[in-house]
LUMRO-752546 format. One record per residue (C-alpha): residue number from 1; residue in one letter; x negated, y, z. Coordinates in steps of 0.5 Angstrom, whole numbers, always signed. Layout:
<nodes>
<node num="NUM" residu="A" xx="X" yy="Y" zz="Z"/>
...
</nodes>
This chain:
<nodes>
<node num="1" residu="X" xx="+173" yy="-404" zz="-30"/>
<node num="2" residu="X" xx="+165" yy="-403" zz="-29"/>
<node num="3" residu="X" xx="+162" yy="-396" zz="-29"/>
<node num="4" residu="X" xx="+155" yy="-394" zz="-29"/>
<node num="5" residu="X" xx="+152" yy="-388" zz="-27"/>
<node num="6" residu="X" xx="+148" yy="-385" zz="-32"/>
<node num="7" residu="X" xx="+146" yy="-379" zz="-29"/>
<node num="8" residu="X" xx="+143" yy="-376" zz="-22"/>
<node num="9" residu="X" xx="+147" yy="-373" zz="-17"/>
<node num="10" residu="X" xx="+142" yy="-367" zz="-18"/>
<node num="11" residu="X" xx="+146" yy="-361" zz="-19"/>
<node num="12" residu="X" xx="+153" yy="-363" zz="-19"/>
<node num="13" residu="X" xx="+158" yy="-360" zz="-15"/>
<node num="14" residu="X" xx="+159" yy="-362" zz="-8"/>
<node num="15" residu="X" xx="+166" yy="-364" zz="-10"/>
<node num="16" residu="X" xx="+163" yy="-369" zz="-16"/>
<node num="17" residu="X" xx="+159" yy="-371" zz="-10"/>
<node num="18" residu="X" xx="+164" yy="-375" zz="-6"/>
<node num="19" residu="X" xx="+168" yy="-377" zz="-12"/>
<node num="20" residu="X" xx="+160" yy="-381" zz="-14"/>
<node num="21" residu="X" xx="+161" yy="-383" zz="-7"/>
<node num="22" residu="X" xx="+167" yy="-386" zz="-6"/>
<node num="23" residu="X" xx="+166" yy="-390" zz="-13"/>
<node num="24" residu="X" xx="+161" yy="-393" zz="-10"/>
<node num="25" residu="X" xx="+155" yy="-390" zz="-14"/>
<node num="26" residu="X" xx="+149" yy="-387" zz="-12"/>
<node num="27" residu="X" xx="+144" yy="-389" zz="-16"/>
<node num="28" residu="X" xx="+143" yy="-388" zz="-23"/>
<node num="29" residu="X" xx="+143" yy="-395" zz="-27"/>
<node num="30" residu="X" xx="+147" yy="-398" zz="-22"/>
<node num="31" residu="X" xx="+153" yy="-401" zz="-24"/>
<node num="32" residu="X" xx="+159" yy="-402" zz="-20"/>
<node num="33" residu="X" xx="+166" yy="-406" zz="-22"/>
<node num="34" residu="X" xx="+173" yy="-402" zz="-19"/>
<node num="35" residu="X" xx="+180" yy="-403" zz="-20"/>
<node num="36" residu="X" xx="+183" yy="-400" zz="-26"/>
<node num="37" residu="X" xx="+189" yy="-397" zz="-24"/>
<node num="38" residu="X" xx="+192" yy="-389" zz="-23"/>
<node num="39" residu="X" xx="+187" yy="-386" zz="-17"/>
<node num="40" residu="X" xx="+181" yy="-390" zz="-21"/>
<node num="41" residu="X" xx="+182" yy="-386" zz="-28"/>
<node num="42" residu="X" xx="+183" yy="-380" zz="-24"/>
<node num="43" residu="X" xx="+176" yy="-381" zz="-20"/>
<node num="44" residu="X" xx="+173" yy="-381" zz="-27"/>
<node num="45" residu="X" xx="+176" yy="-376" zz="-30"/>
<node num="46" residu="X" xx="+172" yy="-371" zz="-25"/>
<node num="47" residu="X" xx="+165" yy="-374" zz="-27"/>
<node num="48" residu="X" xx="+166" yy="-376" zz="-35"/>
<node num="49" residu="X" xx="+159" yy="-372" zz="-36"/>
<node num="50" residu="X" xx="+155" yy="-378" zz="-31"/>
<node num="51" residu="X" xx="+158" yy="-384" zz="-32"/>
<node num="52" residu="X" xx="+159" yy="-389" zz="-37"/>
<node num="53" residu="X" xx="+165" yy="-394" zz="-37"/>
<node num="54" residu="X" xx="+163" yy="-401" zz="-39"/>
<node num="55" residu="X" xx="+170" yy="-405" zz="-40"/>
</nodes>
């Protein structure tokens, strides 16, 4: 499954900002490809607001 940042880390909580950092995310535009399974979901379950799931 691939997500994409679409938003800035500016603002976020600091929680938010683990989970974008555990991800693998740190630039807005940047995508990323992670496993689709049960803790990656939940990772982006926190940060729906930010990020964009492309497949």
């Amino acid at each position: 499954m691939k997500i994409k940042l679409v938003r800035s880390w500016i603002g976020c909580s600091p929680r938010q900002r683990r989970v974008l950092a555990a991800l693998g995310l740190k630039r807005p535009g940047r995508v990323k490809e992670v496993k689709d399974n049960a803790a990656m979901r939940g990772m982006i379950a926190v940060v729906p607001h930010m990020i964009e799931v492309i497949s």
